[in-house]
C-alpha positions, 0 to 999 in steps of 0.5 A: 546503502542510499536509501530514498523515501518517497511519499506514494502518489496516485502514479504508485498504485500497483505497488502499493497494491501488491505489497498490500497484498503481499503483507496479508499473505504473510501475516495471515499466513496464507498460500499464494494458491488463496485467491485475493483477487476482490481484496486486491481490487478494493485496495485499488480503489481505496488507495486510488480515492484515499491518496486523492482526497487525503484520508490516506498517506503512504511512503515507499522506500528504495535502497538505490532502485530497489524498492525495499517497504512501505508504510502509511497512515490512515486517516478518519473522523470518529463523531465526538 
């Protein structure tokens, strides 16, 4: 197994795109027949803006071409 990280850019936004909303599926439990539809077009623009102006960092990990996970860190201010 090489296994290779790679830190998401704007160029990676259909498969941050679906494995979000792979990972709701699952730890919702719900059935591919539940239309996710608005929610897979709000991650897009979210990733879409948040990889650009930083608020949002994510990596993708490969076993060789295979993409295998993904993993982020959202940032945000809270007012003192």
């Amino acid at each position: 197994m090489a296994y290779h990280y790679k830190k998401a850019t704007i160029d990676d936004l259909e498969i941050l795109t679906e494995t979000r909303i792979e990972v709701l599926r699952s730890a919702n439990q719900l059935s591919e027949t539940v239309d996710m539809s608005v929610v897979k077009q709000e991650s897009y623009k979210y990733y879409k803006k948040a990889l650009v102006d930083n608020t949002h960092v994510a990596y993708l990990v490969f076993d060789e071409d295979e993409f295998i996970g993904a993993g982020g860190i959202s940032y945000f201010n809270v007012m003192p």
